[in-house]
C-alpha positions, 0 to 999 in steps of 0.5 A, spaced: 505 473 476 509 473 483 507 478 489 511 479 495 508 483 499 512 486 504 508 487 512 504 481 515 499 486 519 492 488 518 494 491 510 498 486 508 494 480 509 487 483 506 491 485 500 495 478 500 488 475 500 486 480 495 492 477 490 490 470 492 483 470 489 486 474 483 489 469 480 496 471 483 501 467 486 504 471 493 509 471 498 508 475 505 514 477 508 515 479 516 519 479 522 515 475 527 515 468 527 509 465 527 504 471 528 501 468 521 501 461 524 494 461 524 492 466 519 497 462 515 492 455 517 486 459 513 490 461 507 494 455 505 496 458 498 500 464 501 507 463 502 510 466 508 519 469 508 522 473 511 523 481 508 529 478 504 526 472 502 519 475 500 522 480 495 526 476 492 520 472 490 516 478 487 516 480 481 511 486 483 512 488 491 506 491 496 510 496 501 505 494 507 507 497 513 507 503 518 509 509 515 515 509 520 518 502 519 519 503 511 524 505 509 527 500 514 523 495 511 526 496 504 532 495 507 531 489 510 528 486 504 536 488 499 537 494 495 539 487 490 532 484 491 528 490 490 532 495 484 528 496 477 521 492 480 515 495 482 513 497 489 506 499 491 507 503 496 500 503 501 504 507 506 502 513 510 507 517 514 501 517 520 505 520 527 505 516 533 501 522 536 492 520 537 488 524 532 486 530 534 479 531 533 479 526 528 484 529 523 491 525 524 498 528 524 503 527 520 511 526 521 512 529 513 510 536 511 506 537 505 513 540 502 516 532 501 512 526 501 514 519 505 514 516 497 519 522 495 523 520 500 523 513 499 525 513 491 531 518 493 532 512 498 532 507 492 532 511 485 532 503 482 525 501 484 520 503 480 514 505 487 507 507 486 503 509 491 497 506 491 491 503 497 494 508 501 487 513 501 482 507 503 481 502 509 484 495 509 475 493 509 476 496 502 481 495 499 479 488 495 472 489 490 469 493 496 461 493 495 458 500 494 454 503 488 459 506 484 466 504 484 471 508 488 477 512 486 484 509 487 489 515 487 496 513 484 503 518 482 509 515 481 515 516 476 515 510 471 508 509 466 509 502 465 510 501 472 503 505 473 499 501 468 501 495 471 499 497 477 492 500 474 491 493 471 491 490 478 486 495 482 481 495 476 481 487 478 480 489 486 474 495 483 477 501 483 478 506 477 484 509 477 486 517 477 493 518 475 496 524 478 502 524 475 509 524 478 512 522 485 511 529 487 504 528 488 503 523 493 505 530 498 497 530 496 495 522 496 498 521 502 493 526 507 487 523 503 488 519 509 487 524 513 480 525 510 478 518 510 479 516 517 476 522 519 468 519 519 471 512 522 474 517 528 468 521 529 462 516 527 465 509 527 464 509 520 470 505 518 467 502 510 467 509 505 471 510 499 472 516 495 471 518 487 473 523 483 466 526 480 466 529 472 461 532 468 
């Protein structure tokens, strides 16, 4: 299956490289020539293209980018090249200001989601919210004891099965919250993941649900 992963940050890379080692073939989008030059000369199976181009290609695609800039990414990427495909949609709607004691600002409130938003944007795409609650060190079969919780909402089921098959290959287990209203409660679980890396330089943590 063809992945594109739209944002050539630190996100995008590490989940590029996660895809690649999985078997999957990946296309990276961005908007910088040649800032992947060098990461690019590690990674020779990775394609790289424009926003547009990297939609195109994928058949699943991987919403890599700072909150503020999503939208605007989806757009450059075309409404043609994204309708009726799944988005994983790892973005947060973190704000520009510094944390305060360790705890982010939003640019959203717990009423709307930034996911929310962006299915009202483009209601043909089929987005789930995924990677979002876990650091990029973390996101490609992390070493802990127990494997972590993934937290996923979204409005299409087959859409979120697809997706739950490839976080159990990158070691997770799947919590399913159901629909898009509940990234208003996935999103800030950001919050409280940065807050040890903030307060102790402790950045390599995951979360889990617990049950009896």
């Amino acid at each position: 299956m063809n992945i594109g992963i739209l944002g050539s940050g630190i996100v995008g890379q590490t989940l590029a490289a996660g895809f690649i080692k999985h078997g999957y073939s990946v296309m990276i989008g961005t908007r910088e020539n040649g800032r992947l030059d060098e990461w690019k000369s590690k990674n020779e199976k990775v394609r790289v293209g424009t926003f547009a181009e990297t939609a195109n290609f994928g058949e699943i695609i991987v919403l890599a980018i700072k909150g503020r800039f999503a939208e605007s990414a989806l757009r450059l990427a075309g409404k043609e090249n994204i309708g009726g495909k799944i988005i994983i949609d790892t973005t947060n709607p973190i704000a520009d200001a510094p944390p305060t004691n360790g705890v982010l600002t939003f640019f959203t409130s717990l009423d709307k989601s930034l996911m929310e938003t962006l299915q009202t944007s483009f209601p043909e795409a089929r987005f789930v919210k995924a990677f979002s609650c876990i650091g990029a060190a973390c996101m490609v079969n992390p070493s802990f004891p127990q494997r972590p919780s993934m937290f996923i909402c979204g409005n299409d089921e087959h859409a979120k099965k697809e997706v739950s098959t490839i976080l159990a290959l990158f070691g997770f287990e799947v919590e399913d919250l159901g629909k898009v209203e509940a990234a208003r409660a996935v999103e800030p679980l950001c919050m409280l993941w940065c807050i040890p890396g903030f307060l102790k330089n402790d950045w390599y943590h995951g979360l889990r649900m617990m049950r009896k």
